[in-house]
Structures are given as C-alpha cells and as structure tokens.
C-alpha positions as CSV (number, residue, x, y, z in Angstrom):
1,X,90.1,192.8,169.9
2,X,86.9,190.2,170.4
3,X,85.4,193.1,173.1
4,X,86.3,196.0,170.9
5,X,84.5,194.4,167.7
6,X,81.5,193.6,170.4
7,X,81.6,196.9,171.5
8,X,81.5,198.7,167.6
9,X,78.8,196.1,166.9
10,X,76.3,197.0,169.9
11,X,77.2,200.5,168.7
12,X,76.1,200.0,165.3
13,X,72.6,198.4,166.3
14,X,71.5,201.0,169.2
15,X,72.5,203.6,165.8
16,X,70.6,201.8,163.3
17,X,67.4,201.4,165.6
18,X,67.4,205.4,166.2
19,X,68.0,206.0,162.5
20,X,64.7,203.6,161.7
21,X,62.8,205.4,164.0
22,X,63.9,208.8,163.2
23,X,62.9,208.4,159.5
24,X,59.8,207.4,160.2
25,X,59.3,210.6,163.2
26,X,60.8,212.8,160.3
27,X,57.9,212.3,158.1
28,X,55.2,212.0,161.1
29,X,56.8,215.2,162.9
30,X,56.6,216.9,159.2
31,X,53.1,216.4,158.6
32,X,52.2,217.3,162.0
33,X,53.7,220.7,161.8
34,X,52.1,221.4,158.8
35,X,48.5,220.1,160.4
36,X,49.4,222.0,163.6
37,X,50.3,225.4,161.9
38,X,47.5,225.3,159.1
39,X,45.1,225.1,162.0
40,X,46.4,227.9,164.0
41,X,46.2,229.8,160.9
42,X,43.2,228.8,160.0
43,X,41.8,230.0,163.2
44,X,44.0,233.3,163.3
45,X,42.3,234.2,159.4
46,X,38.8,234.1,160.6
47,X,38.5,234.4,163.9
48,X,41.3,237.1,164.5
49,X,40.9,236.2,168.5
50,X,43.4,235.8,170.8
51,X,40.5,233.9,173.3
52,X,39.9,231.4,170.4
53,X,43.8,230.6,169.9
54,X,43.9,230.1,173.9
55,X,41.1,228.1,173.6
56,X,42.7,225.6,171.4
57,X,45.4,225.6,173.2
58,X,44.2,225.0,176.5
59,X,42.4,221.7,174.9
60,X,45.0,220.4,173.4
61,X,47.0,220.6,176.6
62,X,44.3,219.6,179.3
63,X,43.6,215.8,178.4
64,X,47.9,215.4,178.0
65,X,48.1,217.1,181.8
66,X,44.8,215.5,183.3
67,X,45.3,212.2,182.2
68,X,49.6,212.1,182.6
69,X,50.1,210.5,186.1
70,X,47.2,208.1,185.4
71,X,49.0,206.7,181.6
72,X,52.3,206.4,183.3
73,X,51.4,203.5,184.9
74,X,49.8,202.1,182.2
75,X,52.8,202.5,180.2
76,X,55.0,200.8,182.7
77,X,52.6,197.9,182.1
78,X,52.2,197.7,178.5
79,X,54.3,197.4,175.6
80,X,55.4,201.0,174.8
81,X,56.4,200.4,170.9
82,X,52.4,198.8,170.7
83,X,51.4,201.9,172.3
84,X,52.7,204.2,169.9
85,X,51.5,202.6,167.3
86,X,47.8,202.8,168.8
87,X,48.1,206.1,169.9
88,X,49.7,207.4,166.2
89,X,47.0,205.6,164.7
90,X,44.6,207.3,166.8
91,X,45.6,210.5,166.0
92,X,46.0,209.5,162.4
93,X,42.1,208.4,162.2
94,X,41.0,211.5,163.8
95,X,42.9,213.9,161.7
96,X,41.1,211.4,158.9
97,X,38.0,212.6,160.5
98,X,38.5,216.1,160.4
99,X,40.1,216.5,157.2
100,X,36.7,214.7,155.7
101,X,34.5,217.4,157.3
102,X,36.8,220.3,156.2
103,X,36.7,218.7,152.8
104,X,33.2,219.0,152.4
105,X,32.8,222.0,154.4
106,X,33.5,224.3,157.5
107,X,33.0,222.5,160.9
108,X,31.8,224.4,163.9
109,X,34.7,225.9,166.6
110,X,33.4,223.0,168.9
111,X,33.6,220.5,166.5
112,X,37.1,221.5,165.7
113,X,37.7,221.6,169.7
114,X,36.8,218.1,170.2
115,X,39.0,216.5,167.4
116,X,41.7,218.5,168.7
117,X,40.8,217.3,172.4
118,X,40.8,213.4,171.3
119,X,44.1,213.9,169.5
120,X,45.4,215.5,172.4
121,X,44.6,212.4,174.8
122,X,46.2,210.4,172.0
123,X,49.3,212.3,171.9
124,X,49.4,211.8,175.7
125,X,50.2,207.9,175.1
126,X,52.4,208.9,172.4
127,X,54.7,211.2,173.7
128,X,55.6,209.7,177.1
129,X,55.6,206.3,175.7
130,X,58.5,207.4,173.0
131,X,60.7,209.0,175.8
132,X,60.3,206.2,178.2
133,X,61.7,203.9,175.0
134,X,65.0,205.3,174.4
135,X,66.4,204.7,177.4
136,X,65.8,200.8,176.0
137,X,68.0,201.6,172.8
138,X,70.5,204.1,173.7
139,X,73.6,203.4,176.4
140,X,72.9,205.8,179.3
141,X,76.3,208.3,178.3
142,X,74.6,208.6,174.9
143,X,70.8,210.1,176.3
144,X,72.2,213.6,176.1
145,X,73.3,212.8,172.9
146,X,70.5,211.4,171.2
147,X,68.0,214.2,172.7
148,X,70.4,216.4,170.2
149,X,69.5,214.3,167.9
150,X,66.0,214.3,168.2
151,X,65.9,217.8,168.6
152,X,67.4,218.1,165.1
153,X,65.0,215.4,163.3
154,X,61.5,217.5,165.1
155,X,63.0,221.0,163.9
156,X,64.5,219.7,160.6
157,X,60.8,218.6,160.0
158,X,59.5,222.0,161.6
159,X,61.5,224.2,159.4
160,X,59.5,222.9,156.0
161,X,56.3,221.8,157.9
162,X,54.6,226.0,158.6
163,X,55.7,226.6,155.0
164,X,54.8,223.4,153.4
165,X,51.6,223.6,155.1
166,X,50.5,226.9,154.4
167,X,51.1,226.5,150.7
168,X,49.1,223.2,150.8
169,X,46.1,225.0,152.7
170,X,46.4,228.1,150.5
171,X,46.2,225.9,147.1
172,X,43.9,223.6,148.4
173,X,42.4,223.4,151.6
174,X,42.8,222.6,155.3
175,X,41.1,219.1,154.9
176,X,44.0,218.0,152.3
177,X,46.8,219.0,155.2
178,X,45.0,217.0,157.6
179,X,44.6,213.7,155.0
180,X,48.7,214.1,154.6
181,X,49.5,213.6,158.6
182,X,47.5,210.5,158.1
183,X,50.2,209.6,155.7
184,X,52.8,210.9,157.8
185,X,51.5,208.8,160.8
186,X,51.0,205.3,158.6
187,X,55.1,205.6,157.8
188,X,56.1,206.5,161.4
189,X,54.3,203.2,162.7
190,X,55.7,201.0,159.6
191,X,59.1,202.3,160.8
192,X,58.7,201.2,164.3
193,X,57.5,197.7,163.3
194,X,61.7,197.0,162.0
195,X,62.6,198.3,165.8
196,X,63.1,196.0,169.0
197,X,62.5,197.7,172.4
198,X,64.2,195.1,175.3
199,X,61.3,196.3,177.7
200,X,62.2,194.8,181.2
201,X,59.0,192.9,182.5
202,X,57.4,193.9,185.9
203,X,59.3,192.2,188.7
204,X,56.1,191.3,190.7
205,X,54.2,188.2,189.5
206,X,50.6,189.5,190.9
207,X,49.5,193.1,189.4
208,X,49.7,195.3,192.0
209,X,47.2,198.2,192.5
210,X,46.6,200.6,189.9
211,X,46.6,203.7,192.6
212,X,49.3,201.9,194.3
213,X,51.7,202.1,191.5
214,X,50.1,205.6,190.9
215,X,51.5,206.5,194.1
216,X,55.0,204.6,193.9
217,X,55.5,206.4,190.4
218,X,54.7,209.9,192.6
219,X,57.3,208.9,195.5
220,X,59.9,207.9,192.9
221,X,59.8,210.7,190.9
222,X,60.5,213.2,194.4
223,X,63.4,211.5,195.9
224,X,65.2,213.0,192.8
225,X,65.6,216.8,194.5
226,X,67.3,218.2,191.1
227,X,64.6,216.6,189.0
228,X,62.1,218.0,191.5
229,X,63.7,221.5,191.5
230,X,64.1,221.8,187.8
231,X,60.4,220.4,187.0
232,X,58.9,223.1,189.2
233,X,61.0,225.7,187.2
234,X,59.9,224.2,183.7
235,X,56.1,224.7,185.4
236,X,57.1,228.5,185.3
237,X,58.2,228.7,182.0
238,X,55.1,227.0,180.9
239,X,53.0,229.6,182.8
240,X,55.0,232.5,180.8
241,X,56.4,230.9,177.5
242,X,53.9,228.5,176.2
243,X,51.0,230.6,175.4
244,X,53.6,232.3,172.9
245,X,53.4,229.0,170.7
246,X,49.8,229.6,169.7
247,X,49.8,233.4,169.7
248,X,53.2,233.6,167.2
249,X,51.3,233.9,164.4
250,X,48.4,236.2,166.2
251,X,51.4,238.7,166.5
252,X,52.8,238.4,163.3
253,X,49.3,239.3,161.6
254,X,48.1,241.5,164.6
255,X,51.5,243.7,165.4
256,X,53.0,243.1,162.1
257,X,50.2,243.1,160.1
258,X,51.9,240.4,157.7
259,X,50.1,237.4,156.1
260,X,50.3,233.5,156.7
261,X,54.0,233.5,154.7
262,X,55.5,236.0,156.7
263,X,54.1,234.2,159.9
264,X,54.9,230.5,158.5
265,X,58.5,232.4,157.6
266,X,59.1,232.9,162.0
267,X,57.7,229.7,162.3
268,X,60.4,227.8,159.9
269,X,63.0,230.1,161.0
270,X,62.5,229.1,164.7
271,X,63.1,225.9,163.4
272,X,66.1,225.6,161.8
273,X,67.1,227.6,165.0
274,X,65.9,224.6,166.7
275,X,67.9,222.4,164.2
276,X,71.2,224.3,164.5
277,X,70.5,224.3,168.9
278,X,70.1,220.6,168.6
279,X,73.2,220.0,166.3
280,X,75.4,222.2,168.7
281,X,74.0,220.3,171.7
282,X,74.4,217.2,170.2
283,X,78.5,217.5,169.5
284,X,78.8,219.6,173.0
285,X,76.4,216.9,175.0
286,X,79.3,215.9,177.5
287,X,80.9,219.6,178.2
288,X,79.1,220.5,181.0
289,X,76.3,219.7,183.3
290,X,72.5,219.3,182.1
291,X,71.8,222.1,184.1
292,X,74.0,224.4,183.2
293,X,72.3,223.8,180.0
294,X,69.1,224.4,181.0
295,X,69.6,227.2,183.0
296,X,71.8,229.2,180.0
297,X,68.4,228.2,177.8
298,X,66.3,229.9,180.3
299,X,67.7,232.7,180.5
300,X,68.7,233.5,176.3
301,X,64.7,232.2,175.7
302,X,63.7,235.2,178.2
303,X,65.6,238.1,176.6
304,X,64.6,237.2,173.1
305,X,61.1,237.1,174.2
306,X,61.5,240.6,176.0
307,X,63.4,241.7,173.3
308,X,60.8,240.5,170.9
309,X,58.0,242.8,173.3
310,X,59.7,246.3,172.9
311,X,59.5,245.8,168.6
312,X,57.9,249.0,166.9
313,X,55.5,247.5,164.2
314,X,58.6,248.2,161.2
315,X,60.7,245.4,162.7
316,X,59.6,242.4,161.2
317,X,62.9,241.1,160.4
318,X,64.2,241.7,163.6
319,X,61.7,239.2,165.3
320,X,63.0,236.7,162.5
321,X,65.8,237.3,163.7
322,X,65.1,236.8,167.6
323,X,63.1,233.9,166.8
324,X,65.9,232.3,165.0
325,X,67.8,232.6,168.6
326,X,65.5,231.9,170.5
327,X,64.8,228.3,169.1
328,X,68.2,228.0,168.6
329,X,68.2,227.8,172.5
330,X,65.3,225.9,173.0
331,X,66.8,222.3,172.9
332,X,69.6,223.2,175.6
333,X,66.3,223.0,177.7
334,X,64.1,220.7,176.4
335,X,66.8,217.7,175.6
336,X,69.2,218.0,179.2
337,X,66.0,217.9,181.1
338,X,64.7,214.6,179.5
339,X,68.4,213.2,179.6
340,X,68.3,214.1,183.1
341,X,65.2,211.9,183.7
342,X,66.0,209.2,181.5
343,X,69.5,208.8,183.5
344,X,68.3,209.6,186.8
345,X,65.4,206.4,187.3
346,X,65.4,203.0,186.7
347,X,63.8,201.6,182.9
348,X,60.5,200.1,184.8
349,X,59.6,203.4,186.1
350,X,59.9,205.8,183.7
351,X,56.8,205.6,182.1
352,X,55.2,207.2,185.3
353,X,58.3,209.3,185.9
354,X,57.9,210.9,182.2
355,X,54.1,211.1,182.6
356,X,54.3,213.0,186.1
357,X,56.8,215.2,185.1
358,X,55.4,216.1,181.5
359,X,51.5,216.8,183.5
360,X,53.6,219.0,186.1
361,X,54.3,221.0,182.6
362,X,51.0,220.7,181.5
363,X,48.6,221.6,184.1
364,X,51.0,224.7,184.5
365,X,50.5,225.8,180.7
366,X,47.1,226.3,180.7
367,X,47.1,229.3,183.5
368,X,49.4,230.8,181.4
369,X,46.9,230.2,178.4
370,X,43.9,231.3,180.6
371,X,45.9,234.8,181.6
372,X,47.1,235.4,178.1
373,X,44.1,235.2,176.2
374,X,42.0,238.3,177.1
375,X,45.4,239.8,178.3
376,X,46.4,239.6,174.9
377,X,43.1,240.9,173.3
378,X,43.2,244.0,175.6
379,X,46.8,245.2,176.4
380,X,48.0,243.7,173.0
381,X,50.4,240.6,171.8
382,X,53.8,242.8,172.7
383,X,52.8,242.9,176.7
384,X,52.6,239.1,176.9
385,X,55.9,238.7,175.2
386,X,57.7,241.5,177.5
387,X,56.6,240.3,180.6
388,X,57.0,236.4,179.6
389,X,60.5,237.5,178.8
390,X,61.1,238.9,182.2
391,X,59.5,235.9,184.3
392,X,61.9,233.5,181.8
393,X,64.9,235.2,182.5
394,X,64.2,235.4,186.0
395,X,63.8,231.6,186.4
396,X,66.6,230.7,184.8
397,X,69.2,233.3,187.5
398,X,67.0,231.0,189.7
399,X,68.3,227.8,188.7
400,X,71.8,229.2,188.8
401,X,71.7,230.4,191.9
402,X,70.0,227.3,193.6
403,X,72.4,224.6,191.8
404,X,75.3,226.6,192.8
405,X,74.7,226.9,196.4
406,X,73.1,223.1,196.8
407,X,76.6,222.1,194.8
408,X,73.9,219.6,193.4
409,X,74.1,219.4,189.5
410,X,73.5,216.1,188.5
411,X,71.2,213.4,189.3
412,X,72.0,210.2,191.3
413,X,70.5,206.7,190.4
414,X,66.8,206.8,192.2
C-alpha cells in the first residue's frame, strides 16, 4: 500500500512539472507561430520569390546545423533549464528588436536575414536543451508518451498561431506580432522557474577537453545502429520535405492564387492535424515499435505531398484536405524518433546526442532549400511537392525493409 501511494505520488509530480512547462511552451509556441507565419507572409506579399523564401529558410537553419555538435557539449555541461531561459530570452530581445524597426518602418531583406540568423543560433540552445530535459522528468516507459503530448501542446498552439497572426499583421502590423512573442517568451521562462530538472553532474572531477567530449558525443551517438539508420533517413526527408514548410504559403498564393487567410487556413488546418496525430500517438504510444511509427509517417507524409503535386489550380479544398493528413501524420515521426533517442542513451549525454542528431537534420535541409528555390521559380511550386512526395515515400519502404531484415526495431541502452 506504502509503495503504491509512492508510486501515484512520483506520478503526480513528473505530471505536474510537464503541465507547468507546457502552459508556459503553449503560449511561447503560440506567439512563435504567429511571428513565424506573419513573416513568411510578409515576405511571400512583396517579394512573391521563391529564392527569397529559401533564403530565409536556409538562415534560419544554418547557425542550428553549424553550431549543433559544438552546443551539445556545452549543454551536457551547463544547466539546461538556465539555458532555456537564456536562449528564450535571446530570442525574445531580438524579436524586440525587430518588431521596433518594423514599427517605425520597413527594414532591408538583410536586416531581416540577420535577426532571423541570431534567433536561429538562439533557438539552437533552446531546442536541444528542452529535449535533453525531459528525459530528467519523465520515467523512461512514458518518453513516447509525453512526445504525444508535446506534439499536441506545439500544434494546439499552431492551429490559432497562422490565423491569429495574420489578423494581427493585417490590422496592425508585423512589428506588433513580433512585440507579442516577446510576451509569449517572458511567460514560457516564468513557467520554467516553478520546475526542478535533477540534472546528473559530470562524473569527472577535471573538465575534460572540449573536442574530446565533442568526439565522445560523436562515438556515442554511432554505436546506436537503429538511431544511426533512422537519422540518415530523417536527413532525406529533410532534403525533400522541409523546403515545403516555407514555400506552403508560396503555393497557396502562387497555384491557388488565394490570399494570406486562405494560406494561414492550410497552415492551422495542418495543425490541428498535427494535434489530432499527437493525441492518437499519445493513447497508442505502447502498441507497436517506434519504428514502425516512423516508417508508416514516412510513407502517408509522401503520398499527400505527391498527391498535393498533381492539384489542378480549382482544388483548394482538396489540399486542405491533404494537409490536414498529412500533419496528422507528422508526429508518428517526429515524437518515436526523439523517444527513441531519449531511451536509447544515458541522461549525461544527450545533450550532444540531441545536438548531433538534430544538425545531421539540419545541414541536410538546406540542399533541399538550395535545390528548391530556383526549381520552384522555374518549373513551378507543384514539381517540388510531386517529386518530394516520391523521394518521402520511397524512404519510408526503406525503413521497412531495412528493420525487417536486421530484425532490429528498438534501441538497446548505449
């Protein structure tokens, strides 16, 4: 009776920690989107260039990929809840920045490039710091289970964010969005002061080399073949698929010849596919193996895209439609593979796990970004999402194929 009222207790803590710092990611995610998808727009309206769109895109990924391997070990150093709070506050300050110049007028494109660039390398503390933390909170049968969840809280907040933010920029201006995801970033760090991350301390009592833990990060992360394998495979997908997150609003005006609502309508309706993907995933976490997740995501992603390629310029709705699927699918991917890492190596390494793995990701996306920009302004929008489609779909039968003939599936402790 004692252990099973221990038991319910540590329960009820590890539940109450990720509900503080959900709230506070809710609003911070929110105002994000809305920055995020004002921007785009913004640049879509009066630029009407798929090179520019790439362009943003390829520096807001570049400092995140570059810089990955190298904050990993940092982060298994420092105090991960500290360095979110820096890092949101960062981003926060520099949003503050730009949102004072678009107040009080129109910045230049490489202006707008650097601000994006510096809250990039921010968000490259951020992000791999905030995975490397859960593992702290949550008991490892529960990581599936709370990537659902954190799937649902960043596309509850992505549904409402494109709309919400193109009604703010259309009233006002772009400069008010960005003062709002400074509020959304001041809550998200009050919220994390009421949490307590049990961060193990480094073992060794003399700092070891900073290229020497560089390179023990980089032999950790490759004894885990599966991890390996499906890494690689995400590197693919971020070749073909990630381009398609800046240029969905370049085909909604461009093919569709539809205005920021329509385009902020796909954008919210990817979302709450998102949301319902991350609600299924959540309840169905333990029914089969991560990969059999990922790989099934893969694959659906792929046909909606090439689905989404062979549209005649009347069928609107049906690429709501498709977009609604296809984020429905997206967190079978993105919340298995994390789980997969977060189980698969020890607390004290995950930082540089996390941070190699995410750059793998990133230094893929922009060749994809490179190839799609003046692919996209000469062959049209429709040709990248085709053939993206096909390359998806293709490395997801891979995935099947390869972890049914290793009869490898899951992850053993590194």
């Amino acid at each position: 009776m004692i252990t099973e009222k221990l038991l319910n207790t540590n329960a009820m803590q590890w539940k109450k920690a990720f509900a503080t710092i959900f709230t506070g990611q809710l609003f911070s995610i929110l105002t994000t989107s809305m920055v995020q998808f004002s921007i785009i727009w913004h640049l879509t309206e009066t630029t009407e260039s798929a090179i520019v769109l790439t362009i943003a895109g390829l520096i807001g990924f570049l400092p995140q990929a570059l810089l990955g391997p190298f904050i990993g070990v940092l982060l298994d150093r420092w105090n991960r809840k500290l360095t979110m709070i820096i890092a949101d506050s960062s981003i926060a300050l520099f949003s503050l920045v730009l949102g004072l110049y678009y107040y009080f007028g129109e910045p230049s494109l490489a202006f707008v490039y650097l601000i994006l660039m510096i809250r990039s390398t921010a968000s490259a503390f951020h992000a791999p710091a905030f995975q490397a933390a859960i593992p702290l909170i949550a008991p490892e049968d529960q990581l599936t289970r709370v990537a659902g969840w954190q799937q649902m809280i960043f596309s509850f907040s992505t549904i409402i964010g494109p709309a919400l933010g193109i009604a703010v920029y259309s009233a006002t201006s772009l400069g008010v969005v960005l003062f709002l995801d400074v509020a959304g970033a001041l809550i998200a760090n009050l919220m994390l002061l009421f949490v307590k991350f049990n961060q193990p301390k480094p073992e060794v009592k003399v700092q070891p080399h900073f290229f020497n833990e560089l390179k023990l990060g980089w032999q950790t992360f490759i004894k885990v073949k599966p991890v390996v394998i499906i890494t690689l495979a995400a590197a693919i997908f971020s070749i073909a698929f990630m381009p398609l997150a800046m240029l969905f609003p370049f085909m909604t005006l461009s093919h569709f010849e539809r205005g920021g609502y329509s385009a902020s309508l796909v954008e919210a309706v990817f979302s709450i596919g998102m949301m319902a993907g991350g609600l299924l995933l959540s309840v169905a976490a333990s029914r089969w193996k991560d990969v059999t997740y990922i790989g099934f995501s893969l694959v659906a992603i792929g046909a909606t895209c090439l689905a989404s390629g062979l549209l005649s310029k009347d069928a609107f709705i049906v690429f709501v439609v498709l977009s609604f699927f296809m984020g429905a699918t997206a967190p079978f991917f993105n919340g298995p593979y994390m789980a997969m890492i977060q189980r698969a190596y020890e607390p004290e390494m995950l930082g540089r796990v996390i941070s190699i793995a995410t750059s793998v990701m990133l230094l893929a996306s922009p060749i994809g970004l490179l190839m799609a920009g003046p692919l996209v302004d000469k062959y049209g929008i429709q040709m990248w999402f085709f053939w993206s489609g096909v390359v998806v779909v293709l490395t997801g039968i891979f995935i099947f194929a390869k972890f049914k003939r290793l009869q490898l599936i899951e992850p053993s402790k590194a």
